[in-house]
DSSP file (Angstrom, degrees, kcal/mol; ACC not computed):
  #  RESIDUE AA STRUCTURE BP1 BP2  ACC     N-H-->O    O-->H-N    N-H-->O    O-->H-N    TCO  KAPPA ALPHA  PHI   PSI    X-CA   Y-CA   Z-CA
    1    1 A X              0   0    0      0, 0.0    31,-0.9     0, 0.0     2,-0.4   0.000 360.0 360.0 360.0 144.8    4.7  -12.0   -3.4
    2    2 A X  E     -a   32   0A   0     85,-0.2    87,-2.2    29,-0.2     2,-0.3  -0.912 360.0-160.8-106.7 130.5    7.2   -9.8   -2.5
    3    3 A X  E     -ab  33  89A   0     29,-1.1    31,-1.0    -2,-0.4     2,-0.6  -0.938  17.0-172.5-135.4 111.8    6.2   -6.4   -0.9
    4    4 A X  E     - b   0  90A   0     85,-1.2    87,-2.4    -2,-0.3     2,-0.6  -0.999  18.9-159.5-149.1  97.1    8.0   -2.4   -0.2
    5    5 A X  E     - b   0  91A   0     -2,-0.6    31,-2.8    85,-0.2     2,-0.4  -0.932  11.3-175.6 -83.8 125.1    5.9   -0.7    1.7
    6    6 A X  E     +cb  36  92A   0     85,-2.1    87,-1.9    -2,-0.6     2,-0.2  -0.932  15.5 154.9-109.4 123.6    6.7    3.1    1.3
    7    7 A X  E     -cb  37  93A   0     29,-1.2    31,-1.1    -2,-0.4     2,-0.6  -0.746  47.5-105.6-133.8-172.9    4.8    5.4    3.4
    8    8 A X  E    S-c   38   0A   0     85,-1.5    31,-0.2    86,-0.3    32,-0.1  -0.933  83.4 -10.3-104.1  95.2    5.7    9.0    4.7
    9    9 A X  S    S-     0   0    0     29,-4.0    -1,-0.2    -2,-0.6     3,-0.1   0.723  83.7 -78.3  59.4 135.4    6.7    8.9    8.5
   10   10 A X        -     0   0    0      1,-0.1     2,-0.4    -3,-0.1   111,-0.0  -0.369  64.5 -87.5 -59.8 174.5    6.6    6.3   11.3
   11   11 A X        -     0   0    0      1,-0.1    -1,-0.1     2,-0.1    -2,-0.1  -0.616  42.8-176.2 -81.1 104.8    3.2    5.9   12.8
   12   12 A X        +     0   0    0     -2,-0.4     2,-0.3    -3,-0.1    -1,-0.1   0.830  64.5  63.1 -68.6 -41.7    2.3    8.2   15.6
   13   13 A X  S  > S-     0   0    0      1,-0.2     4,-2.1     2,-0.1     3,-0.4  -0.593  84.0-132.0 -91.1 159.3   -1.0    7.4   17.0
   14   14 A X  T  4 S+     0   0    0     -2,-0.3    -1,-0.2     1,-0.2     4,-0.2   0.644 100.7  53.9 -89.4  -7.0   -0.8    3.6   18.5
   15   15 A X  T  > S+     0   0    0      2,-0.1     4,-0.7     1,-0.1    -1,-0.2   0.520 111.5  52.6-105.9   9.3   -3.6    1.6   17.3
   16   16 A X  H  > S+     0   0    0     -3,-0.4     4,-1.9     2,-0.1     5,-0.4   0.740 112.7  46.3 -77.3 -33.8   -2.3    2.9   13.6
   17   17 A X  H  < S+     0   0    0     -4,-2.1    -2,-0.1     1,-0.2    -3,-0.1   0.502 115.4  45.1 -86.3   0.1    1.1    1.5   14.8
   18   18 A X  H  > S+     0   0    0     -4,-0.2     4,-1.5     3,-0.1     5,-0.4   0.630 114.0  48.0-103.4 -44.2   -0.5   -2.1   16.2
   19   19 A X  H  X S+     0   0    0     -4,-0.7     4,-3.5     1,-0.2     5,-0.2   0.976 110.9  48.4 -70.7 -12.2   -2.7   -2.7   13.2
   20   20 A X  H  < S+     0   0    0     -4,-1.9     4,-0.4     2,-0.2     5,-0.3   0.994 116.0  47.1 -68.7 -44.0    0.2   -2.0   10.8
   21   21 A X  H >> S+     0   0    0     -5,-0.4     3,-5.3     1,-0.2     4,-1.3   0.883 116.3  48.8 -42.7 -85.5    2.4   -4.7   13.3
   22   22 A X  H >X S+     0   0    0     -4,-1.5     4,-1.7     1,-0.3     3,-0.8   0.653 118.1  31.8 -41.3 -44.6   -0.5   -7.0   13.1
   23   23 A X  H 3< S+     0   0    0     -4,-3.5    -1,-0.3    -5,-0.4    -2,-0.2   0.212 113.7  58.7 -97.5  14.6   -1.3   -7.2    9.5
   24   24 A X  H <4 S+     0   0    0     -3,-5.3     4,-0.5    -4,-0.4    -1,-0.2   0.504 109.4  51.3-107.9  -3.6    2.5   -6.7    8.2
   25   25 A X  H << S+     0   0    0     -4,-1.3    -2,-0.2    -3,-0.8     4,-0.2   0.761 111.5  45.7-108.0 -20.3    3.0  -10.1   10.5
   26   26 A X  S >< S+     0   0    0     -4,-1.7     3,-1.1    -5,-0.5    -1,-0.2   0.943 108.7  56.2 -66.5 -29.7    0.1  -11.9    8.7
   27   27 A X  G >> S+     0   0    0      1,-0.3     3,-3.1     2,-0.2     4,-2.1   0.837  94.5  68.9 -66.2 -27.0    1.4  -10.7    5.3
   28   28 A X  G 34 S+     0   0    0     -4,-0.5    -1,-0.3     1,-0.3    -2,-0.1   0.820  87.3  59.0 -64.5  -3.7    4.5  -12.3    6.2
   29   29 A X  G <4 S+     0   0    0     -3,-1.1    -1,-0.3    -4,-0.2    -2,-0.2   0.548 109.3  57.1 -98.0  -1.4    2.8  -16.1    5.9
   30   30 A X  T <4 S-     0   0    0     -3,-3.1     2,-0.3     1,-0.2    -2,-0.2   0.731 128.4 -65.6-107.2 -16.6    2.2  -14.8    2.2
   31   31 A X  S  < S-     0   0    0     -4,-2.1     2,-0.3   -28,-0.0   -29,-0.2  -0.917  79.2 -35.3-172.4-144.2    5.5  -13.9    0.9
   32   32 A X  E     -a    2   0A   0    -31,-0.9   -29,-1.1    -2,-0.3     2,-0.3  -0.896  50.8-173.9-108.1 162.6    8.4  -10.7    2.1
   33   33 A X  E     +a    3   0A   0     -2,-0.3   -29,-0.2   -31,-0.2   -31,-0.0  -0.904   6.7 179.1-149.4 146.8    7.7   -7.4    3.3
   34   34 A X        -     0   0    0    -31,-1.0    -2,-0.0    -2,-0.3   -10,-0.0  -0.288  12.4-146.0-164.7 100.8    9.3   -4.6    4.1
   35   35 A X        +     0   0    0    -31,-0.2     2,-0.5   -29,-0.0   -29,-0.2  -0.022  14.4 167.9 -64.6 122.8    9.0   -1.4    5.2
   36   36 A X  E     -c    6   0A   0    -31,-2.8   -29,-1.2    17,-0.0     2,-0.2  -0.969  14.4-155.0-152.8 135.0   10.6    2.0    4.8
   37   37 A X  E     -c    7   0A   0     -2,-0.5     2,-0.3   -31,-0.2   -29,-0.2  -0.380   7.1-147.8 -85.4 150.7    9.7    5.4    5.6
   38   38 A X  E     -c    8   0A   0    -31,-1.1   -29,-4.0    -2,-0.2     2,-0.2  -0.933  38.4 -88.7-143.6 160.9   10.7    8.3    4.2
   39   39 A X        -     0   0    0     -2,-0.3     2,-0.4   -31,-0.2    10,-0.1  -0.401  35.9-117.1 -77.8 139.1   11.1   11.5    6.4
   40   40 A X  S    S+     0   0    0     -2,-0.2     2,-0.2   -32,-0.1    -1,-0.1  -0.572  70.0 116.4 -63.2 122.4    7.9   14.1    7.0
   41   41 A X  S    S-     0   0    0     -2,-0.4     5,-0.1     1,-0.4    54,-0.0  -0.809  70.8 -19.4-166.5-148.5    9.1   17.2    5.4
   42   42 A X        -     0   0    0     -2,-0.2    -1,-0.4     1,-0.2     4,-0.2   0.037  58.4-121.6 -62.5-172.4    7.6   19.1    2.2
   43   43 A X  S >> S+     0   0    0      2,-0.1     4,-2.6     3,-0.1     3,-0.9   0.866 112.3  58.1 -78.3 -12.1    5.5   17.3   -0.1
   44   44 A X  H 3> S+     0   0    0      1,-0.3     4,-2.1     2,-0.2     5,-0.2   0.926 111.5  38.1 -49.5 -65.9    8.0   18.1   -2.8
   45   45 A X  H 34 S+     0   0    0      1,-0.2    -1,-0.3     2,-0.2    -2,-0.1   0.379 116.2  59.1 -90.5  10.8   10.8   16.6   -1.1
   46   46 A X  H <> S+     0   0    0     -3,-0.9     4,-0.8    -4,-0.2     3,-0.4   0.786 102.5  49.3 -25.3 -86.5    8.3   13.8    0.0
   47   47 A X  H  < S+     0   0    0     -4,-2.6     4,-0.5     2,-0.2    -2,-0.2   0.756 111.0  49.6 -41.7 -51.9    7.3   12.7   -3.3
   48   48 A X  T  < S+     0   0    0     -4,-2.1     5,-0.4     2,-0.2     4,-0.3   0.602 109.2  50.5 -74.7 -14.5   10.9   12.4   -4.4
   49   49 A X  T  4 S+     0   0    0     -3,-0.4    -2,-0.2    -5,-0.2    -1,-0.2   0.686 115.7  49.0-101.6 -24.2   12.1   10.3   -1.3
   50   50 A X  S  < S+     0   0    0     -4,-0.8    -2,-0.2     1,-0.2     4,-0.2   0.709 110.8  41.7 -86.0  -9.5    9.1    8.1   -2.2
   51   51 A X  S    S+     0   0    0     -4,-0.5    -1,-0.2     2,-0.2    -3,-0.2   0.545 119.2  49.7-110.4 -12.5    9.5    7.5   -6.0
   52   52 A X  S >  S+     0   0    0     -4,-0.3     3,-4.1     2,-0.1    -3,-0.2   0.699 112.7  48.9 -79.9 -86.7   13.5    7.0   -5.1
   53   53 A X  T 3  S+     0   0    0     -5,-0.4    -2,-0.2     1,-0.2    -3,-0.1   0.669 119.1  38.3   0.0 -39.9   12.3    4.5   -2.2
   54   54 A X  T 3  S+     0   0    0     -4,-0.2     3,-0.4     3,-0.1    -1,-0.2   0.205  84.4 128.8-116.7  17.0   10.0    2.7   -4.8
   55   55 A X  S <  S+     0   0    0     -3,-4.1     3,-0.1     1,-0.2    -3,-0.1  -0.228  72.6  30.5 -83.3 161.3   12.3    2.8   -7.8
   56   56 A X  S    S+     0   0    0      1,-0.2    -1,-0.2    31,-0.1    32,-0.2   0.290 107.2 105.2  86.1 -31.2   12.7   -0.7   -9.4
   57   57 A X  S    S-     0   0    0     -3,-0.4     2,-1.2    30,-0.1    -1,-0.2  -0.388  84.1-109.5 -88.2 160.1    9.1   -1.6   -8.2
   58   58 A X  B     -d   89   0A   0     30,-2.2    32,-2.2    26,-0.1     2,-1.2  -0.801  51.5-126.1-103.8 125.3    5.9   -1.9   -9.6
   59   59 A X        -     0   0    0     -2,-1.2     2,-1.1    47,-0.2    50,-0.7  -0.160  29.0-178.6 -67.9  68.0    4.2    1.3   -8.0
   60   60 A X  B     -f  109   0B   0     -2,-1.2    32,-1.2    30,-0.4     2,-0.7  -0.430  15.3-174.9 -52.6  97.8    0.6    1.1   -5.7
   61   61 A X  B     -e   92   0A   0     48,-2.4     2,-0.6    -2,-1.1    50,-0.2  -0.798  17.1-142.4-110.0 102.8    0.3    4.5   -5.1
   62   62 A X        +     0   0    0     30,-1.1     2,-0.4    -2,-0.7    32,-0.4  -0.503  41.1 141.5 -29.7  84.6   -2.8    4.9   -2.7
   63   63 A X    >   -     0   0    0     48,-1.1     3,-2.4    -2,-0.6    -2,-0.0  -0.972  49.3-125.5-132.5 138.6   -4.8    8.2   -3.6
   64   64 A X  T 3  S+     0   0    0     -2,-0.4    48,-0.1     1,-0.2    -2,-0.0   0.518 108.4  64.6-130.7  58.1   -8.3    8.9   -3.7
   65   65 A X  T 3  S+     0   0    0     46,-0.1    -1,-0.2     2,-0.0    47,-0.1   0.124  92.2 100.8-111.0  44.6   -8.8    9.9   -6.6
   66   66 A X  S <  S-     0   0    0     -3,-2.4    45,-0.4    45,-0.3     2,-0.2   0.142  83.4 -66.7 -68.7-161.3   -7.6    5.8   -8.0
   67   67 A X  B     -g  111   0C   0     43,-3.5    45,-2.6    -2,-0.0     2,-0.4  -0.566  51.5-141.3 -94.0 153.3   -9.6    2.9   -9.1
   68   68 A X        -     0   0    0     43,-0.2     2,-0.3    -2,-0.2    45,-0.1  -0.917  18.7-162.2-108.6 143.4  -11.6    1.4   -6.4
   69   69 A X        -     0   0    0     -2,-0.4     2,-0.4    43,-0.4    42,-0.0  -0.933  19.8-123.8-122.3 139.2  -12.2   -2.5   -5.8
   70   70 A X    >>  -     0   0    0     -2,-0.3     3,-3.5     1,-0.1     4,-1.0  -0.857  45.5-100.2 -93.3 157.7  -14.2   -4.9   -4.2
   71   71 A X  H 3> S+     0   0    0     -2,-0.4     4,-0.9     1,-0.3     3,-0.2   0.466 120.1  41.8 -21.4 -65.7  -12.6   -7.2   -2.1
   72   72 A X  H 3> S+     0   0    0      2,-0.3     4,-1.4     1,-0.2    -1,-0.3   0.535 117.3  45.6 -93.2 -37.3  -12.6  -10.2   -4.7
   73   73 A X  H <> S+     0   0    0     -3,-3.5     4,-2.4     2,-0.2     3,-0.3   0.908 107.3  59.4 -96.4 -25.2  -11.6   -8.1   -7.7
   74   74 A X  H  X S+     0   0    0     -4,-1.0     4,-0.6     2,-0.3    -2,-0.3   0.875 111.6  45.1 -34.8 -66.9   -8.7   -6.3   -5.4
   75   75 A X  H >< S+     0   0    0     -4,-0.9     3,-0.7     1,-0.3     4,-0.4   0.823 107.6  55.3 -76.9 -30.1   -7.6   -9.9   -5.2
   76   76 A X  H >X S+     0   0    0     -4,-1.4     4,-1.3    -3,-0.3     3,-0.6   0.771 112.9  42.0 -23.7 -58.7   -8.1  -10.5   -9.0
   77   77 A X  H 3< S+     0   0    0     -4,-2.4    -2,-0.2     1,-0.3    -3,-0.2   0.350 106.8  56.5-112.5   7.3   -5.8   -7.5   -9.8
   78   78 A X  T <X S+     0   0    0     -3,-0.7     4,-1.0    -4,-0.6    -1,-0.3   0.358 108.5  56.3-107.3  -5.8   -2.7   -8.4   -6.8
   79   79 A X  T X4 S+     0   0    0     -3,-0.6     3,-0.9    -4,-0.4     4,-0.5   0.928 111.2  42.9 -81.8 -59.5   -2.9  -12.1   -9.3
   80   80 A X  G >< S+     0   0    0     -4,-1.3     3,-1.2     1,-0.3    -2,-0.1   0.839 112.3  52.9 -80.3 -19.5   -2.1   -9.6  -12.6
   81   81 A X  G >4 S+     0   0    0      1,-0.2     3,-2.1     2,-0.1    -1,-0.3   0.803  98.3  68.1 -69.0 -26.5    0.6   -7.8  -10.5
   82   82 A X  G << S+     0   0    0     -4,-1.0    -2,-0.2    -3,-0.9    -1,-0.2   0.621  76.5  80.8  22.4 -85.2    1.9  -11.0   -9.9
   83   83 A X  G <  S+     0   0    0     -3,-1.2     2,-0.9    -4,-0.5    -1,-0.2   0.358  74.9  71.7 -68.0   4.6    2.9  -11.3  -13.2
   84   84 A X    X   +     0   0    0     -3,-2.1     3,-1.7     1,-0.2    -1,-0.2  -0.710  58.6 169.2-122.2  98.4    6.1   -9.2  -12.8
   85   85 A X  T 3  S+     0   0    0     -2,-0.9    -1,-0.2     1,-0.2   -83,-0.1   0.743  75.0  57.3 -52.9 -17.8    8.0  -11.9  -10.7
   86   86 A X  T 3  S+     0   0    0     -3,-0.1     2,-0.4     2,-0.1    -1,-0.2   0.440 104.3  62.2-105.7 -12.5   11.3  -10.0  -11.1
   87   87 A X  S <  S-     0   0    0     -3,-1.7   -85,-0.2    -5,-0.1   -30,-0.1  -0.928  72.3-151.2-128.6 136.5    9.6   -6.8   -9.4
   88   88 A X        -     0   0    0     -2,-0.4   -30,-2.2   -32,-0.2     2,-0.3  -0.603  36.9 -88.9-113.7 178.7    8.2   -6.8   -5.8
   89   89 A X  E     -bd   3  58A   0    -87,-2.2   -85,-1.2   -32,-0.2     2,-0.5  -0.592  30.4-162.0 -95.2 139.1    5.1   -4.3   -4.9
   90   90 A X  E     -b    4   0A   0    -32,-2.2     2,-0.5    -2,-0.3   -30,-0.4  -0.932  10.0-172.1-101.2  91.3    5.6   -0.8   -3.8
   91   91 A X  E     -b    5   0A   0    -87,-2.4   -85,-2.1    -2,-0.5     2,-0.3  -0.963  15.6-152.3-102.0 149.8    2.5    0.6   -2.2
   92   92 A X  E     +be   6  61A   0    -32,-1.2   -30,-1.1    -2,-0.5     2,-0.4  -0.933  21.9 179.5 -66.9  99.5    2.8    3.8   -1.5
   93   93 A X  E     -b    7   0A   0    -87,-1.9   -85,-1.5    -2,-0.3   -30,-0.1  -0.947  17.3-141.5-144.2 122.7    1.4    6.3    1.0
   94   94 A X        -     0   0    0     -2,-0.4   -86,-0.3   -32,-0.4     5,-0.2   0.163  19.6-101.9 -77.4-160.5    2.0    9.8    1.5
   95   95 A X        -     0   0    0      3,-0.8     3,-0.3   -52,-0.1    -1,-0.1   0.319  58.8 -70.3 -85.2-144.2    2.3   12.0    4.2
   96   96 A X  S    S+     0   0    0      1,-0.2     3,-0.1    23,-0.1    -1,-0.1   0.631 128.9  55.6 -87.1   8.6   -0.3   14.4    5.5
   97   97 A X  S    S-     0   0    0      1,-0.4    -1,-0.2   -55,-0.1     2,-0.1   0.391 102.7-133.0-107.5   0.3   -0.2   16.7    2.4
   98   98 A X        -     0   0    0     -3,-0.3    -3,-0.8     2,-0.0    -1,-0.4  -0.469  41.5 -35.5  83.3-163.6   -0.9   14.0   -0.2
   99   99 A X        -     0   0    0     -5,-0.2     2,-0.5    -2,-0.1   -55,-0.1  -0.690  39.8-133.9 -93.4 148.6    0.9   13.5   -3.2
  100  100 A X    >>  -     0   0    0     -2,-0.3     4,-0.8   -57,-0.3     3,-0.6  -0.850  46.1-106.6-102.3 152.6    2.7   15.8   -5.9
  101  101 A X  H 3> S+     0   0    0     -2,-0.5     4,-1.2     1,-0.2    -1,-0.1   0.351 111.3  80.7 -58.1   3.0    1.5   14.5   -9.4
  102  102 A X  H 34 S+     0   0    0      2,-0.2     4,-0.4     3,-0.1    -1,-0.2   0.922  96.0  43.7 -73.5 -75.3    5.1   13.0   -9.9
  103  103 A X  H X4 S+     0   0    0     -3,-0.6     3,-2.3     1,-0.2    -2,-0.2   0.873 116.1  45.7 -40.8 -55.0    4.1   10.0   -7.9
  104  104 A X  H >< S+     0   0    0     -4,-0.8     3,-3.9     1,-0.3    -1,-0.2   0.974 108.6  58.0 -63.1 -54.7    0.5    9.7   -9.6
  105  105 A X  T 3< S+     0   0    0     -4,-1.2    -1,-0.3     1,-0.3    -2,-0.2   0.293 116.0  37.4 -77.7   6.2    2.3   10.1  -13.2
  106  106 A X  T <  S+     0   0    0     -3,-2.3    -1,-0.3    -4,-0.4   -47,-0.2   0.267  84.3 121.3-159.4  49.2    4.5    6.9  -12.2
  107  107 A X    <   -     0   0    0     -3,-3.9     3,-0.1    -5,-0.1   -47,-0.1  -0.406  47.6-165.1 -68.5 141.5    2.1    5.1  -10.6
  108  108 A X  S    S+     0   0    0    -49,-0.4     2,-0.2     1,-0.4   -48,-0.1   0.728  85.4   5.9-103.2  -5.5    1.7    1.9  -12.3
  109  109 A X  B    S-f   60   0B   0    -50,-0.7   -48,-2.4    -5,-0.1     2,-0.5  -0.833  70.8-156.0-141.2 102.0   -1.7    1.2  -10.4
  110  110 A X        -     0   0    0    -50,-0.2   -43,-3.5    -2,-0.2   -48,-0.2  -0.956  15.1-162.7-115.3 134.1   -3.6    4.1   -7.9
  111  111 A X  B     -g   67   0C   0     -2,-0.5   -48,-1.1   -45,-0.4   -45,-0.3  -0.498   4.8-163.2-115.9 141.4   -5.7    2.5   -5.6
  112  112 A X        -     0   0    0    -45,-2.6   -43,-0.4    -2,-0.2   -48,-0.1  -0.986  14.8-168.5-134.3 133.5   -8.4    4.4   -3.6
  113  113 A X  S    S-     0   0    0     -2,-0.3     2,-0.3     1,-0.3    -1,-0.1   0.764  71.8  -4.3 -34.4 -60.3  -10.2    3.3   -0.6
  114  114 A X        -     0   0    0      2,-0.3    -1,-0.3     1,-0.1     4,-0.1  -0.916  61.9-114.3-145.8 170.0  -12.9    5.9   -0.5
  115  115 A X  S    S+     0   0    0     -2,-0.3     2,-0.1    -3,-0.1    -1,-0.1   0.598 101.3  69.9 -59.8 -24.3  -13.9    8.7   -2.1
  116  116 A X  S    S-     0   0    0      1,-0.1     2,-0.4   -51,-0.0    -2,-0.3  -0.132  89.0 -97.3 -81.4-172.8  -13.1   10.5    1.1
  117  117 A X        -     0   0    0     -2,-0.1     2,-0.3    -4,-0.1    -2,-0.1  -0.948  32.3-155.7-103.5 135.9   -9.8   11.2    2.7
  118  118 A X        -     0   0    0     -2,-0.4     5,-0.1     1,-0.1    -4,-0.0  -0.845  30.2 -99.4-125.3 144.0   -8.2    9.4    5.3
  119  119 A X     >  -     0   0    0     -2,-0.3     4,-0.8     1,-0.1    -1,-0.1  -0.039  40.7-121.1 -59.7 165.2   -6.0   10.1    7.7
  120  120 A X  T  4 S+     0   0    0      1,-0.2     3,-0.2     2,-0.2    -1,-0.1   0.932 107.9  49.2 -77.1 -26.8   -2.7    8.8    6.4
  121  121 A X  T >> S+     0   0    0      1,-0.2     4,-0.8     2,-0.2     3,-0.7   0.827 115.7  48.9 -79.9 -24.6   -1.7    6.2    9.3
  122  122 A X  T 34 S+     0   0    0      1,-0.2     4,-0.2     2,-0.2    -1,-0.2   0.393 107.1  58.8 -75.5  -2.2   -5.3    4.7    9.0
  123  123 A X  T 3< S+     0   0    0     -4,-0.8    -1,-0.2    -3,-0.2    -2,-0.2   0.148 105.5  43.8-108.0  15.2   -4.8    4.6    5.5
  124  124 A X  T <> S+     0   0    0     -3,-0.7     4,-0.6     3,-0.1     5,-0.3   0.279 110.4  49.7-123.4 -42.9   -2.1    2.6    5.6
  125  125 A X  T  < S+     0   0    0     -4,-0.8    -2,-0.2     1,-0.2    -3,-0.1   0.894 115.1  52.7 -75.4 -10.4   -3.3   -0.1    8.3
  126  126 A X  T >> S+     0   0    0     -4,-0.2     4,-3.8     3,-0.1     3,-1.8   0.918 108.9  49.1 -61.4 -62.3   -6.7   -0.3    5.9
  127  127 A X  H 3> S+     0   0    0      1,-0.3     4,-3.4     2,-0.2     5,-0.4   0.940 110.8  46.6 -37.7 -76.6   -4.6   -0.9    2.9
  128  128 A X  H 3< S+     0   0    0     -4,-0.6     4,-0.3     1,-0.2    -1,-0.3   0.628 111.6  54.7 -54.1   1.0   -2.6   -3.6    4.4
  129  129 A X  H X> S+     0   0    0     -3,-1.8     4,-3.0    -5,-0.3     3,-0.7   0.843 108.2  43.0 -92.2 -43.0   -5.7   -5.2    5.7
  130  130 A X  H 3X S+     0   0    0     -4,-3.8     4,-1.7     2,-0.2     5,-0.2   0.850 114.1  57.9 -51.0 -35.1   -7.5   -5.3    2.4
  131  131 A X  H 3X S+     0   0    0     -4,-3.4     4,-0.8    -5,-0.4    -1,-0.2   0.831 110.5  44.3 -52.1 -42.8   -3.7   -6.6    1.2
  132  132 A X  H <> S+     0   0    0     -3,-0.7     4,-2.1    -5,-0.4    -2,-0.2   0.908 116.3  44.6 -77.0 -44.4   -4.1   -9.5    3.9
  133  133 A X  H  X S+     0   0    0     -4,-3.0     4,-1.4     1,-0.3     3,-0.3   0.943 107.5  52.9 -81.3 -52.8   -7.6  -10.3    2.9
  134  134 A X  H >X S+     0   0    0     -4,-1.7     4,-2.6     1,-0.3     3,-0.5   0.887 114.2  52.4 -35.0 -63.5   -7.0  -10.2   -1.2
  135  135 A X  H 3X S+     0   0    0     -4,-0.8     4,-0.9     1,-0.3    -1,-0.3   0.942 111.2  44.0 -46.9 -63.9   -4.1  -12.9    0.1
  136  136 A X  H ><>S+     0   0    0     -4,-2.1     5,-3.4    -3,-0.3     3,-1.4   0.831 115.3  49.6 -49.1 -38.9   -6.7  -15.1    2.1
  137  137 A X  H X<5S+     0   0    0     -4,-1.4     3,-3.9    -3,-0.5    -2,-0.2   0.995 109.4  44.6 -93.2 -59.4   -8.9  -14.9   -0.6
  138  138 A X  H 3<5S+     0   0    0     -4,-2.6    -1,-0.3     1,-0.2    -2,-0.2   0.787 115.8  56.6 -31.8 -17.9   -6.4  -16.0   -3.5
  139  139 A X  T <<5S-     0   0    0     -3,-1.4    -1,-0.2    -4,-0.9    -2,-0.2   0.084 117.4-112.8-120.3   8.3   -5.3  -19.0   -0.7
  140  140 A X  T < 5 +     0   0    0     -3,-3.9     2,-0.3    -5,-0.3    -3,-0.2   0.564  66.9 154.4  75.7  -0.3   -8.7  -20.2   -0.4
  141  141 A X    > < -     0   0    0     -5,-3.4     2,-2.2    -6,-0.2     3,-0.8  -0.456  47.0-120.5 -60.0 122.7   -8.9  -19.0    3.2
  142  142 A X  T 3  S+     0   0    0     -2,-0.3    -1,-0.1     1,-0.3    -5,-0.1   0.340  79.4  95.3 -52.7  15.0  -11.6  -18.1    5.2
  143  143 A X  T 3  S+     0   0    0     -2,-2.2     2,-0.7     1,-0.1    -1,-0.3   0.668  72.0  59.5 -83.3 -14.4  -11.2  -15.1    6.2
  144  144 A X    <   -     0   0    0     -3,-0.8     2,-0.2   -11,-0.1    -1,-0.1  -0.918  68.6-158.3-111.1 112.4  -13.2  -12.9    3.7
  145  145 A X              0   0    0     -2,-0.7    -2,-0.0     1,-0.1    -3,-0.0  -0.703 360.0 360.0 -79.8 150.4  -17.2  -13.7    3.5
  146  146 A X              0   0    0     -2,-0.2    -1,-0.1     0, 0.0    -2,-0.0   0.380 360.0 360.0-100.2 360.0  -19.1  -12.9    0.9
């Protein structure tokens, strides 16, 4: 599978900027990845650097008020994204202001963690662990127990 992660600013705190290293170098044993940032500024001009950034893709946009998954169905629903070979996966994460409703309104999927809010660099090294594990689990690995 092929992969765009668009998030809102590099990673400040350092164990956000180690798990993202660690679990963007496992992802790599599942397909490409690649990563691009868009500059912290309003959320307006945010929003717009993130939906240019992700144009061409089919859109994850992390919020939480999206669909929530368990682990197994999570992996279930990165098999039906899948089905657009032609188009690699955008996930998406904004800055510290959220999202403007442009991004949700052309999301093709928005994905929620929790019900709460999370900081946005911990919300990024979650995602891409739940990303890794949805991989293992499609690849028959061990890594996720039930």
């Amino acid at each position: 599978m092929r992969w765009r992660i668009v998030a809102v600013g590099k990673p400040r705190l350092s164990y956000a900027r180690d798990g993202i290293d660690e679990y963007l170098a496992r992802l790599r044993n599942f397909g490409t990845i690649e990563v691009e940032t868009v500059k912290a500024s309003t959320q307006d001009k945010e929003g717009k650097a993130l939906l240019e950034k992700s144009e061409g893709c089919f859109r994850l946009v992390m919020d939480e008020r999206g669909k929530m998954f368990t682990s197994r169905a999570f992996s279930t629903e990165l098999e039906k994204i899948e089905l657009h070979p032609k188009k690699p996966c955008a996930l998406i994460v904004g800055g510290a202001d959220g999202l403007i409703p442009a991004v949700r309104e052309k999301a093709d999927l928005i994905w929620s963690l929790t019900t709460g809010t999370l900081q946005h660099e911990l919300a990024l090294v979650v995602a891409l662990e739940q990303i890794y594990r949805a991989c293992t689990i499609k690849a028959g690995l061990p890594y996720h127990r039930d």
